[in-house]
N, C-alpha and C positions, 0 to 999 in steps of 0.2 A: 220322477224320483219318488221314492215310496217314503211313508213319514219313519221308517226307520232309518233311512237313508238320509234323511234332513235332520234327524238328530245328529246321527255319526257326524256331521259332517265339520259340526264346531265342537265336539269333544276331544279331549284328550285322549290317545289311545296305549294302549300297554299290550306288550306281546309277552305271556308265562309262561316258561317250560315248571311242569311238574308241580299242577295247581288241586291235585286231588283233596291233599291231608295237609297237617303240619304248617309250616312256613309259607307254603303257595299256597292252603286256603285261606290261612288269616292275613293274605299279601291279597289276593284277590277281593277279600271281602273290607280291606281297607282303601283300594284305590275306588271299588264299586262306591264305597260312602260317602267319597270324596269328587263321585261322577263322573270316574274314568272309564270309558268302555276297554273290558278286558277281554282278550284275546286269548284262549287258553291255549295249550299244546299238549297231547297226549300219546301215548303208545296204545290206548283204548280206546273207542270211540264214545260217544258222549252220554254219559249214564241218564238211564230216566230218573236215576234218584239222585240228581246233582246235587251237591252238598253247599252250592254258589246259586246266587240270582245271577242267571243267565239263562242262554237257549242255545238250542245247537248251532247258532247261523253265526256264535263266537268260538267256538271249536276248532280243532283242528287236530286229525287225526295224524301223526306221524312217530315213525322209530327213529330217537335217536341214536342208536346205536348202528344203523343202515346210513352213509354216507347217501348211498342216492334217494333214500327216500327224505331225508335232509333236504337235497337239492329238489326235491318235489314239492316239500311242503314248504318251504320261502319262494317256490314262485307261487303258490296257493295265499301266503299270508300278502305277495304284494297286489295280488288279486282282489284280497280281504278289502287292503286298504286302498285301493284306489276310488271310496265313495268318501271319501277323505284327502282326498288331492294328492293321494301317495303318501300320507304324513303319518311318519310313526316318532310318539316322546317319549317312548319308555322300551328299553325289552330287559328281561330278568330272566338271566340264564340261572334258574331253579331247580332243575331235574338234575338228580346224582342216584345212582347206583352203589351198592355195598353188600357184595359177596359175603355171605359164611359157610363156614364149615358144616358140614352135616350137624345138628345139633344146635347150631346156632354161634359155633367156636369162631376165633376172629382167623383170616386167613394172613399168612404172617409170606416172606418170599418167597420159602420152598414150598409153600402149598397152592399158589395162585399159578394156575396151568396160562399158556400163551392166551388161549383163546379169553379167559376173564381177564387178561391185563387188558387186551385188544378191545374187548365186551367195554369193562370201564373208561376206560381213556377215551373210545369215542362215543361216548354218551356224556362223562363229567369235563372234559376238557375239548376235545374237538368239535362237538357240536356247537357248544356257544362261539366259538372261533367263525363256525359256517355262518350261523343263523347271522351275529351281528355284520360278516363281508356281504352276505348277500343282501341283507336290508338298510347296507349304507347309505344309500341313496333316499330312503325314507326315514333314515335317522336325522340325515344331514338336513333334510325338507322340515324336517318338527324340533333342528335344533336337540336332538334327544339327547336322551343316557341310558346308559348301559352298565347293568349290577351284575355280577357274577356273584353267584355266592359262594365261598370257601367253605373251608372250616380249621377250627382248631386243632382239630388231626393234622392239616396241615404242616404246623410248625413242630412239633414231638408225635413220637413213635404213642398209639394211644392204647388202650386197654381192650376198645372193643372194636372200633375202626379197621379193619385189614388195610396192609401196604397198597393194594391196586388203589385203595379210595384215597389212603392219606397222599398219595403220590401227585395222585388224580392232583387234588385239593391244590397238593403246594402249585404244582406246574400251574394252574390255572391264577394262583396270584400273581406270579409272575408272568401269565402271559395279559394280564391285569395292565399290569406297568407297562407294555409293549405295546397294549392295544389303547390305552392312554397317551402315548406319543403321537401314535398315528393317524388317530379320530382326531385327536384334538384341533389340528389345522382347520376341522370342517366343521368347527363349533359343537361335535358332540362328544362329553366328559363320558367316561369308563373308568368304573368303582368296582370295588367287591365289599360286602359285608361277610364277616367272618363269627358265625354262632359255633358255641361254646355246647354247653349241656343243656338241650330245648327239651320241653315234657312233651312230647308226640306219641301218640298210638305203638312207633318205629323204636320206642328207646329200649337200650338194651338191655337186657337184665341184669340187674347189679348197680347198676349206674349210681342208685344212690349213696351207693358207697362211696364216690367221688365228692358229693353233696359238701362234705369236711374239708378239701381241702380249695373250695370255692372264696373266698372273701364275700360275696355277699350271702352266701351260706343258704343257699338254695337253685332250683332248676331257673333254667328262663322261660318264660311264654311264647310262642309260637307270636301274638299279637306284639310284642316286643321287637324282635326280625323285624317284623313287618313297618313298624312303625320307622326302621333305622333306616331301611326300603325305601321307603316315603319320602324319606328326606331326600335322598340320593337322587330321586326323580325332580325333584321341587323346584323354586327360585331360590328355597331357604339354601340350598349347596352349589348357585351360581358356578362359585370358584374352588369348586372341590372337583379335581381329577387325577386318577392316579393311586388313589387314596385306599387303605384298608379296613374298615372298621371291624374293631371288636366287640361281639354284642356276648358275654359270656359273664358276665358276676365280676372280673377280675382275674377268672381264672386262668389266664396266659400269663400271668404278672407272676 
């Protein structure tokens, strides 16, 4: 066994969809801190200028938006983990998609053609559905949890959000509560955290115009998410499943 293989083997592991920027880097770079080996996932193969302490031997190249290549790369991630007794504690269905309009316009129902509902939905909602069936069995081994992340698109019709994404969103909290019944028997909890207006590279223009009618009267930080992330993996949320958190200022109230 090689001495990276005897590290893995008493650490905590996390599986990320969608660790580039934004919410999955400062998710990554908070369980790294906390000595979690991170497992990335990407539709890119693994940049020389990673933006994470890692190497490519935690990578994993896959589309979520490709059903079968879904089903390639969880047998690739149980592959991952088998220098780890199969034991997976953590996966964070993190990657979402959000069409615009030429120009950057929000696409509203009449403009989203078949193929972007189809494009969204199996990338923000069906994939995490796949990734967490297929890796039951190593969720169930570590005891894990499983974060889906939302959004506040979600719950109201939003400003910059197009419908294939807020759609995405809602269904996916709902399938939240559904995948919380079903895990639960096998002692592994299914959460979502649900971010508001985060400052990312990704935000849309205008945004701050919203800034007003926030209650805490400003954006959130990407390290913020992550921190609520955190929890959701921990002992500190034992008895938390089912559950939605808002990470957004207030601004759903």
């Amino acid at each position: 066994m090689s001495a990276t293989q005897t590290d893995n083997a008493d650490r905590k592991t996390l599986i990320l969809t969608g660790a580039s920027r934004g919410i999955g880097h400062a998710t990554v770079k908070r369980f790294s801190s906390a000595g979690w080996r991170v497992i990335t996932c990407s539709r890119q193969p693994f940049p020389e200028n990673c933006p994470w302490e890692m190497g490519p031997e935690d990578h994993i190249q896959v589309d979520l938006a490709d059903v079968d290549d879904v089903r390639r790369g969880v047998d690739e991630m149980k592959e991952r983990l088998k220098d780890q007794g199969s034991r997976l504690n953590a996966l964070i269905n993190n990657a979402a998609i959000s069409p615009k309009l030429e120009g950057g316009g929000r696409m509203n129902t009449f403009d989203t053609s078949a193929a972007d509902w189809n494009h969204v939905f199996n990338v923000n909602f069906f994939s995490p559905i796949m990734l967490a069936r297929g890796l039951v069995e190593e969720l169930k081994a570590g005891q894990g949890s499983v974060v889906n992340v939302t959004s506040i698109a979600g719950t109201a019709v939003h400003p910059f959000a197009g419908a294939a994404y807020s759609t995405s969103k809602a269904a996916l909290a709902s399938l939240t509560r559904e995948m919380a019944n079903d895990f639960g028997p096998l002692g592994v909890r299914v959460n979502s955290i649900s971010p508001g207006e985060i400052e990312t590279s990704i935000l849309s223009p205008g945004t701050e115009k919203i800034i007003p009618s926030i209650p805490l009267r400003r954006l959130g930080q990407p390290e913020e998410v992550a921190k609520a992330i955190y929890f959701l993996c921990t002992e500190a949320s034992s008895y938390v499943t089912g559950a939605e958190i808002h990470v957004n200022g207030g601004q759903h109230v």
